[in-house]
GUDRENFI-747821 format. One record per residue (C-alpha): residue in three letters; residue number from 1; chain; x, y, z. Coordinates in Angstrom, 1 decimal. Each point is the difference from the previous one (the first is absolute). Example, Ala and Ser with C-alpha at 12.3 -4.5 7.8 and 13.67 -1.06 7.14 Angstrom:
<sites>
<site res="ALA" n="1" chain="A" x="12.3" y="-4.5" z="7.8"/>
<site res="SER" n="2" chain="A" x="1.4" y="3.4" z="-0.7"/>
</sites>
This chain:
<sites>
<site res="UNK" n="1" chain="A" x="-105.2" y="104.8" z="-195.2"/>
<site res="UNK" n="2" chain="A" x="1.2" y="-0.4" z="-3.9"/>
<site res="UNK" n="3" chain="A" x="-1.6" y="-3.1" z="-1.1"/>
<site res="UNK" n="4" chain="A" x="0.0" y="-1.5" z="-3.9"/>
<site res="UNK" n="5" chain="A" x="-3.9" y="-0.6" z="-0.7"/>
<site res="UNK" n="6" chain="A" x="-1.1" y="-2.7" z="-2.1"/>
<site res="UNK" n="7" chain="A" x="-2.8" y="0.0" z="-2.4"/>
<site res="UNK" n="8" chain="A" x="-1.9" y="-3.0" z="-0.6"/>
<site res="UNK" n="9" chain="A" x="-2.9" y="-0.7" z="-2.5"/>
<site res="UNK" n="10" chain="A" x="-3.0" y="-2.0" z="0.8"/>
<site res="UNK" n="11" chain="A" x="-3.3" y="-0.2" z="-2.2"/>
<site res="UNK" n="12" chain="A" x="1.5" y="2.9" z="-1.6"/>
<site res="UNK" n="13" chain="A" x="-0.5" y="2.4" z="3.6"/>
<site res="UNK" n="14" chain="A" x="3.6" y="0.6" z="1.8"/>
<site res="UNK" n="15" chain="A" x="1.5" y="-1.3" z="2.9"/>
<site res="UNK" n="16" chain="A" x="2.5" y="1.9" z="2.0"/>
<site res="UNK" n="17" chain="A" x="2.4" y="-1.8" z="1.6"/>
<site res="UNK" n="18" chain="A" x="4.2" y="-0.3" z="1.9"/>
<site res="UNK" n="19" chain="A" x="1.5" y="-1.6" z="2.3"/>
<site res="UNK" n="20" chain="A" x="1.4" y="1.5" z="3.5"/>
<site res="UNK" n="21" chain="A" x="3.0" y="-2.2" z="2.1"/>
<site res="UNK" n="22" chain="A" x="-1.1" y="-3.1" z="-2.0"/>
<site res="UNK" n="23" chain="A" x="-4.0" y="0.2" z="0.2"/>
<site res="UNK" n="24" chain="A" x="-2.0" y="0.9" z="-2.6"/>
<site res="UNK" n="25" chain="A" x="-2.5" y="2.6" z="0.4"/>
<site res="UNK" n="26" chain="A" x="-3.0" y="1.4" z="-2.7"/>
<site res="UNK" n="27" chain="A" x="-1.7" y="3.6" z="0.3"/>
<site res="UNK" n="28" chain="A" x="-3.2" y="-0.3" z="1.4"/>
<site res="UNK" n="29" chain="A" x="-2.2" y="2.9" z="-2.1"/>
<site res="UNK" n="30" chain="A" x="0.7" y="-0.8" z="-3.3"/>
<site res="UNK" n="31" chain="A" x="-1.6" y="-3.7" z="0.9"/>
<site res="UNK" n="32" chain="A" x="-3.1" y="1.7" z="1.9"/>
<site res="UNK" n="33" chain="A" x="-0.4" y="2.3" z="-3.4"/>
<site res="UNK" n="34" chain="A" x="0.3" y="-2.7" z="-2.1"/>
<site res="UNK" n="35" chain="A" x="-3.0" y="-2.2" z="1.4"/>
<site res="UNK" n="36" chain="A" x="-1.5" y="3.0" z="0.6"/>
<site res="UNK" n="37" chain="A" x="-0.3" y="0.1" z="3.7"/>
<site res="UNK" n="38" chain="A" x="0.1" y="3.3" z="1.7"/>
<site res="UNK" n="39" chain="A" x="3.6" y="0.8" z="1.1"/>
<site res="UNK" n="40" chain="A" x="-1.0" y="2.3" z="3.3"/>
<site res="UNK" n="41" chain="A" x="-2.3" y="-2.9" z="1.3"/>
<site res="UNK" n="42" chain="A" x="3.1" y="-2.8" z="-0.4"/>
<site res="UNK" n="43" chain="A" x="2.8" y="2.0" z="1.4"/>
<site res="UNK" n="44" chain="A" x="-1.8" y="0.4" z="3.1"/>
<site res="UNK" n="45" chain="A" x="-1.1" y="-3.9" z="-0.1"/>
<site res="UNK" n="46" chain="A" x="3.3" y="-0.8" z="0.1"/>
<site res="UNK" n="47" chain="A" x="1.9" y="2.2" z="2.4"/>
<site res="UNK" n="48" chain="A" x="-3.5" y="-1.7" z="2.2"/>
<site res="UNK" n="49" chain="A" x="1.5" y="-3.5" z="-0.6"/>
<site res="UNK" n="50" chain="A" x="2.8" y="-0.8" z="2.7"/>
<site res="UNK" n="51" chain="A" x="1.4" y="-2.8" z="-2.1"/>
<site res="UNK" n="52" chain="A" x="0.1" y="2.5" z="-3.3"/>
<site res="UNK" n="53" chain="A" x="0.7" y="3.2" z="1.9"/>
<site res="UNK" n="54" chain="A" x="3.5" y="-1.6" z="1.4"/>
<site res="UNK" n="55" chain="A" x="1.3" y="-1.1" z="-3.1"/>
<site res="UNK" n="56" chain="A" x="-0.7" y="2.5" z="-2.8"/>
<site res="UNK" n="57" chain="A" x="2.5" y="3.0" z="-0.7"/>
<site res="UNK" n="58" chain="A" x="-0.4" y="3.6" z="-1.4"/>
<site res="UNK" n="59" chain="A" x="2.1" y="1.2" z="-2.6"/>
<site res="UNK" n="60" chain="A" x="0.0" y="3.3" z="-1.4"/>
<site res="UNK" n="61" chain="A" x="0.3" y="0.0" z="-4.0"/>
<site res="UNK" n="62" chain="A" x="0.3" y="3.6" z="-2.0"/>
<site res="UNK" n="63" chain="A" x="-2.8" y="0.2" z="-2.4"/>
<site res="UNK" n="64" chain="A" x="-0.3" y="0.8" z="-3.4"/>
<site res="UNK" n="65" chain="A" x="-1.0" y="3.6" z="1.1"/>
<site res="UNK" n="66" chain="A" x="3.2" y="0.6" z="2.0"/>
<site res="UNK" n="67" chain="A" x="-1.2" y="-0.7" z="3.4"/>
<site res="UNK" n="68" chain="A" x="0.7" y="-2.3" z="2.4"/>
<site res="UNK" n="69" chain="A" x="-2.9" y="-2.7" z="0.9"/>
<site res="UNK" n="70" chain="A" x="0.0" y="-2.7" z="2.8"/>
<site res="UNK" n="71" chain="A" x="-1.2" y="-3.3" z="-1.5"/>
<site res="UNK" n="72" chain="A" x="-1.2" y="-2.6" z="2.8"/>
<site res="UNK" n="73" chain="A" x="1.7" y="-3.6" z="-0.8"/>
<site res="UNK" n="74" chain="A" x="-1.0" y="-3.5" z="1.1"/>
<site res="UNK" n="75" chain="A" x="2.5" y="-3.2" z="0.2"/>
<site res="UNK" n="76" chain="A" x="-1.1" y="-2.1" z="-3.0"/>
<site res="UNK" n="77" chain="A" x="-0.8" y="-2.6" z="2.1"/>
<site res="UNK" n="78" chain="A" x="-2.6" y="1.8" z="1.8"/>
<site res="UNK" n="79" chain="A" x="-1.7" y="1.2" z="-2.6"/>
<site res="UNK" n="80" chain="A" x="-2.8" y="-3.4" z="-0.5"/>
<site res="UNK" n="81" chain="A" x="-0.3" y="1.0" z="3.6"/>
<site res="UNK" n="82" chain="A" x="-1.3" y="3.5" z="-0.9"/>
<site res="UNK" n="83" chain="A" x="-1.9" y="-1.0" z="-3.4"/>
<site res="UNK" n="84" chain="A" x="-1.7" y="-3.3" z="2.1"/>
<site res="UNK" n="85" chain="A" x="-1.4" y="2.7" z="2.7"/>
<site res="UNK" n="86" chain="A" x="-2.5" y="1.7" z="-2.5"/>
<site res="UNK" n="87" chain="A" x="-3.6" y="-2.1" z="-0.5"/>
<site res="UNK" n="88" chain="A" x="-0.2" y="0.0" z="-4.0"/>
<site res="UNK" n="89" chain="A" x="-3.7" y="0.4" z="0.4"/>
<site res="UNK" n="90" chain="A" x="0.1" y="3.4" z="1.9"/>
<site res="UNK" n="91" chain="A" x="2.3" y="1.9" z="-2.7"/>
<site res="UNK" n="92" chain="A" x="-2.2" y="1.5" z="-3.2"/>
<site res="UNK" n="93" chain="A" x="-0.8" y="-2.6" z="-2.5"/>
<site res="UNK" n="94" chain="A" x="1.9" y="1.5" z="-3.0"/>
<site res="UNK" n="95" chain="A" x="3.6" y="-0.5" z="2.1"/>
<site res="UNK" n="96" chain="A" x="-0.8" y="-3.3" z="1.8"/>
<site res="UNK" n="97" chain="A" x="1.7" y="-2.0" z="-3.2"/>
<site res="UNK" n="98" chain="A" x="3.2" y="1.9" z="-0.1"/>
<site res="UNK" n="99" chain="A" x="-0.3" y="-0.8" z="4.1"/>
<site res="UNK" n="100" chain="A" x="0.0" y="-3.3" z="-0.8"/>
<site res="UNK" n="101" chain="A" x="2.4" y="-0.2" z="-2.4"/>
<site res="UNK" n="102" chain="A" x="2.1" y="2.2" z="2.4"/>
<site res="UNK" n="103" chain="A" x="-0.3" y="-3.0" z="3.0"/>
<site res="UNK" n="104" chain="A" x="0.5" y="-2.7" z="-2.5"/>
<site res="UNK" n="105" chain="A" x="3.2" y="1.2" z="-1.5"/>
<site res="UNK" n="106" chain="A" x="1.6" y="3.6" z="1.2"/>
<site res="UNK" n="107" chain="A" x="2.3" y="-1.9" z="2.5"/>
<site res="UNK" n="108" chain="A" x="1.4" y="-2.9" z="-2.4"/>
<site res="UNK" n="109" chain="A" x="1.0" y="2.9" z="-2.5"/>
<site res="UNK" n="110" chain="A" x="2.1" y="1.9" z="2.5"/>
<site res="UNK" n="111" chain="A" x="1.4" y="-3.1" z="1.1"/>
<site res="UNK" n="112" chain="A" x="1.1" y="-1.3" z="-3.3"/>
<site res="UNK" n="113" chain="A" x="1.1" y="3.6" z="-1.0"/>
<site res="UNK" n="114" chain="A" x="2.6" y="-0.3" z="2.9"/>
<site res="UNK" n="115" chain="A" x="0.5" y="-4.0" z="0.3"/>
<site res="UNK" n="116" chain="A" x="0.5" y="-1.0" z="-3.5"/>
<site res="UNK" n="117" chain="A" x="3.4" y="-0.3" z="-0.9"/>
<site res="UNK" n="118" chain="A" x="0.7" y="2.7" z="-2.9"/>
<site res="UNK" n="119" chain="A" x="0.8" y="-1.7" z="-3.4"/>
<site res="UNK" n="120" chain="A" x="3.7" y="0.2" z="-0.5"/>
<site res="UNK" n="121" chain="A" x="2.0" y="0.3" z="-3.2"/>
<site res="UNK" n="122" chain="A" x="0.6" y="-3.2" z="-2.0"/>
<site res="UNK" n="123" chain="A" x="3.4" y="-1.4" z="-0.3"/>
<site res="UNK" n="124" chain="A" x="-0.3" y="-0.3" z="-3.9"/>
<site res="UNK" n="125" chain="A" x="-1.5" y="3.8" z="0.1"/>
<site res="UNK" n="126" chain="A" x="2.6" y="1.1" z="2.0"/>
<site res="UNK" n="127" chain="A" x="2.6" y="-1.6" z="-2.1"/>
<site res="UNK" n="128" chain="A" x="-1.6" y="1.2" z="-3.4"/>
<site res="UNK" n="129" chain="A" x="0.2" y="3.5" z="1.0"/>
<site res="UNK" n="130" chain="A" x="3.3" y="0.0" z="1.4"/>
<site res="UNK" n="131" chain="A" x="1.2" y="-1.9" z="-3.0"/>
<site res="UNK" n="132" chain="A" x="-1.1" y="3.1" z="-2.3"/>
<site res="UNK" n="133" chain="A" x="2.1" y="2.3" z="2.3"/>
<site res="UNK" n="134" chain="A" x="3.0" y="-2.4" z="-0.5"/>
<site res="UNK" n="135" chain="A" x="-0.1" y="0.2" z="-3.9"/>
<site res="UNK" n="136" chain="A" x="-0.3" y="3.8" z="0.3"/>
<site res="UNK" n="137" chain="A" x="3.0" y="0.4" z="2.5"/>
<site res="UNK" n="138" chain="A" x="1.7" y="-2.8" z="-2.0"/>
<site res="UNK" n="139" chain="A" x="0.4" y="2.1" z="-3.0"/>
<site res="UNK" n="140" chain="A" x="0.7" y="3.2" z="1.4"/>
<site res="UNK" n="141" chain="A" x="2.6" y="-1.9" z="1.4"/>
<site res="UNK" n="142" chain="A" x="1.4" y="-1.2" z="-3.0"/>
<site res="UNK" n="143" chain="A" x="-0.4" y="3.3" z="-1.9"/>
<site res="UNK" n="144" chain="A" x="2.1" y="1.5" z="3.1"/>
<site res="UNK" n="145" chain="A" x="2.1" y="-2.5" z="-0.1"/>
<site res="UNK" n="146" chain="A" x="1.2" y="0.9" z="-3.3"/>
<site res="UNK" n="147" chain="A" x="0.5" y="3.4" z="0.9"/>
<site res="UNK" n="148" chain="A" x="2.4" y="-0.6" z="2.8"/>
<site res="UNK" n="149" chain="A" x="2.2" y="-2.2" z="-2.2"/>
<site res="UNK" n="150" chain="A" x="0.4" y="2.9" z="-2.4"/>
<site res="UNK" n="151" chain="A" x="1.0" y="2.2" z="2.6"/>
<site res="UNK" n="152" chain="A" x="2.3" y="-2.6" z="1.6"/>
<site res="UNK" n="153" chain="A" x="1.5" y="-0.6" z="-3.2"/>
<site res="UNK" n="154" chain="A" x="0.7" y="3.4" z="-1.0"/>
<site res="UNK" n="155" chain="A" x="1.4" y="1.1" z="3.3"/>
<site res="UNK" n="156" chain="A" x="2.6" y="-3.2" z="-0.8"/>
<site res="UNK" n="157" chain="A" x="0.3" y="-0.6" z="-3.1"/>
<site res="UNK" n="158" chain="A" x="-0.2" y="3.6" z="-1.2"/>
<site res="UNK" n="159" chain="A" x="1.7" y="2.1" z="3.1"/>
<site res="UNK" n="160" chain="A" x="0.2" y="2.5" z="-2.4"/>
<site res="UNK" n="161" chain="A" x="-3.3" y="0.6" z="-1.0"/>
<site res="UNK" n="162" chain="A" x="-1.0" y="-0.8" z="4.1"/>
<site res="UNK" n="163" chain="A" x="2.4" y="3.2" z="0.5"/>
<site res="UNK" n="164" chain="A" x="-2.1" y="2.3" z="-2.4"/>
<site res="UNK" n="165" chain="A" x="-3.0" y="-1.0" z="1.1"/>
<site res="UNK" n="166" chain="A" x="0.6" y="0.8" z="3.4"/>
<site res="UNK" n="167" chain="A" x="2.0" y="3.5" z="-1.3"/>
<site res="UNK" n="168" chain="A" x="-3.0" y="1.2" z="-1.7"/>
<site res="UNK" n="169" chain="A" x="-3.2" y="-1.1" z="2.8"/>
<site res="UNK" n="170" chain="A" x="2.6" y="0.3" z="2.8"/>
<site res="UNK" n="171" chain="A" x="1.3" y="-2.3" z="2.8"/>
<site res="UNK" n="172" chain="A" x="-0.1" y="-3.9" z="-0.1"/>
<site res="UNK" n="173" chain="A" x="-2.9" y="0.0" z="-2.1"/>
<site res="UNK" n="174" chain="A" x="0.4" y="-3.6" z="-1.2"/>
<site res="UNK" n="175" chain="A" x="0.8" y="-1.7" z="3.1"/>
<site res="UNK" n="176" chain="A" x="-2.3" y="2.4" z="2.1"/>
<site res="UNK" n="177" chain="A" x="-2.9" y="-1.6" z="-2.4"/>
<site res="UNK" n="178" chain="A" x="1.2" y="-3.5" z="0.0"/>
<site res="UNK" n="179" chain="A" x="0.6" y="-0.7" z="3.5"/>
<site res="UNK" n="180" chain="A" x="-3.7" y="0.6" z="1.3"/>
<site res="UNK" n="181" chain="A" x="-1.3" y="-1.8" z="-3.0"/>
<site res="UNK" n="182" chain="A" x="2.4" y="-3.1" z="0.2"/>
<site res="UNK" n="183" chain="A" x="-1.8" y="0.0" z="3.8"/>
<site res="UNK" n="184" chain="A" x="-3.6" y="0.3" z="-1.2"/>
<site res="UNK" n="185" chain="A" x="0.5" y="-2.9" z="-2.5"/>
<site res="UNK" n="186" chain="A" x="1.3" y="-1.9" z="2.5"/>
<site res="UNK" n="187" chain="A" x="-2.8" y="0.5" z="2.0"/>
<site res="UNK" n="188" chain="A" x="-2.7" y="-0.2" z="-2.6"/>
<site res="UNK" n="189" chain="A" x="2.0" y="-3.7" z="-0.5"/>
<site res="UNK" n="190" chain="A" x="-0.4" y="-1.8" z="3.3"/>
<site res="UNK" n="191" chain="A" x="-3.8" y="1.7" z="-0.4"/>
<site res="UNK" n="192" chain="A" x="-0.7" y="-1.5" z="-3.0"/>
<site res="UNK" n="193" chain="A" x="2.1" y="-3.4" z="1.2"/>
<site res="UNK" n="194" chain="A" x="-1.7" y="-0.3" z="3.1"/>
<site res="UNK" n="195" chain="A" x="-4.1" y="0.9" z="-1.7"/>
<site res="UNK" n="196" chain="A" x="0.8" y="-2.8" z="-2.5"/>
<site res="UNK" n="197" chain="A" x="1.1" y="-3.1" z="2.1"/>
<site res="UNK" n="198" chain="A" x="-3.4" y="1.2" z="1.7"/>
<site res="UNK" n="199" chain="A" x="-2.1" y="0.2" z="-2.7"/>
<site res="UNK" n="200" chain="A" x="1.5" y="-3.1" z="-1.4"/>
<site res="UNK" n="201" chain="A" x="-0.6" y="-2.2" z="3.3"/>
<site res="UNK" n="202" chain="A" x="-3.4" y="1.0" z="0.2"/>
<site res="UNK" n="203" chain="A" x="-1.2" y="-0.9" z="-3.8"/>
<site res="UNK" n="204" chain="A" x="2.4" y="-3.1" z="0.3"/>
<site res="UNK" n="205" chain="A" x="-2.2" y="-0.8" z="2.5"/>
<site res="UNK" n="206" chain="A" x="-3.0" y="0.3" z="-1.7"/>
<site res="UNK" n="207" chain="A" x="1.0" y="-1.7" z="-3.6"/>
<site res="UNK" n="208" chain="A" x="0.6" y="-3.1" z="2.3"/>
<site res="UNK" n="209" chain="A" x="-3.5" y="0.1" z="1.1"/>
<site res="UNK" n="210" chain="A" x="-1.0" y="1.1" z="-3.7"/>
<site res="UNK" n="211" chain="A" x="2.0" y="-1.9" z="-1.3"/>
<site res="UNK" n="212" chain="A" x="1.0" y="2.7" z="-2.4"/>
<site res="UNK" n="213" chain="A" x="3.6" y="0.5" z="-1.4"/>
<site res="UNK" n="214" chain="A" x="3.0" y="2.0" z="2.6"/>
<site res="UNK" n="215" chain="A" x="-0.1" y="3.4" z="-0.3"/>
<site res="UNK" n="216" chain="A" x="3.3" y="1.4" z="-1.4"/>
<site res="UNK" n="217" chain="A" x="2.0" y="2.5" z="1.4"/>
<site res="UNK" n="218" chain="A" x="-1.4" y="4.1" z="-0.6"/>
<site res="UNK" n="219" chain="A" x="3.4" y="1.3" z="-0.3"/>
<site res="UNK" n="220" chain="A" x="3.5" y="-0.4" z="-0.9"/>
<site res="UNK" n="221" chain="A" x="2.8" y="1.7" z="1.6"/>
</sites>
């Protein structure tokens, strides 16, 4: 079973955790080593549990030393259900806080990890860095642009110096050169066309609610 793990952070101690056919499931040793609860012990308590036992999954993970390991996984939502069954007061005293902490707040943090939505890219930071890209490809284009004309208007104007270019590098140099370039500019065009309506829609909308002036147009073809 390939399956991408997750690593989590919580009071700076790591929670491993990935979701299988839409539930989300965490590792079960790294918690008991964390609190400090002997793993041997814990693994047995919960393949007693028929609740637990029934829903938890075993993965096998390759370790940093090259060999395959199985790691026992519980359904997130189980896992109060598994922290709840241990009596605070009969684990060692040094461990009994991060126990504590453990019940209070181990569940919400996977849940949020997988249930908050993932901040997405601004409209205005999306248009800012696309607008760079426009003003780069905008004067490449220009500079190109002037490099095709020459060539068209020597291989028209000047036939005869077209005809000695292509006698001394061989074939139809000039028109071999222009024909996939007058295509690319074309393209890099409508590109450049199509990113700056965009980019001017979306900070049009936002100087009306700024109130700030129109933006003007990035480039000119």
């Amino acid at each position: 079973m390939n399956t991408q793990l997750q690593t989590i952070q919580f009071h700076n101690q790591s929670l491993v955790t990935f979701e299988q056919n839409g539930t989300h499931y965490t590792a079960m040793k790294p918690i008991c080593e964390n609190i400090g609860l002997d793993w041997t012990a814990q693994a047995q308590r919960l393949k007693r549990d028929e609740i637990l036992n029934s829903t938890m999954v075993i993965i096998t993970i390759v370790a940093e030393d090259g060999k395959k390991r199985e790691m026992l996984c519980l359904p997130i939502q189980y896992l109060n259900g598994w922290l709840f069954g241990i009596d605070v007061k009969r684990v060692k005293p040094e461990i009994r806080e991060t126990l504590i902490t453990y019940k209070r707040e181990c569940y919400q943090a996977l849940f949020d990890y997988w249930n908050k939505p993932r901040q997405q890219p601004l409209p205005l930071a999306e248009a800012e860095a696309d607008e760079e890209a426009i003003r780069i490809i905008a004067n490449l284009y220009h500079s190109l642009r002037g490099a095709f004309e020459m060539g068209e208007k020597i291989r028209k104007q000047y036939p005869y110096f077209a005809k000695e270019i292509d006698k001394t590098i061989g074939g139809h140099y000039l028109y071999n050169l222009n024909h996939p370039t007058e295509q690319a500019l074309e393209k890099a065009k409508r590109y450049v066309q199509a990113k700056s309506e965009r980019i001017m829609f979306i900070k049009g909308m936002l100087s009306l609610l700024d109130e700030q002036p129109q933006p003007k147009r990035l480039a000119n073809f």
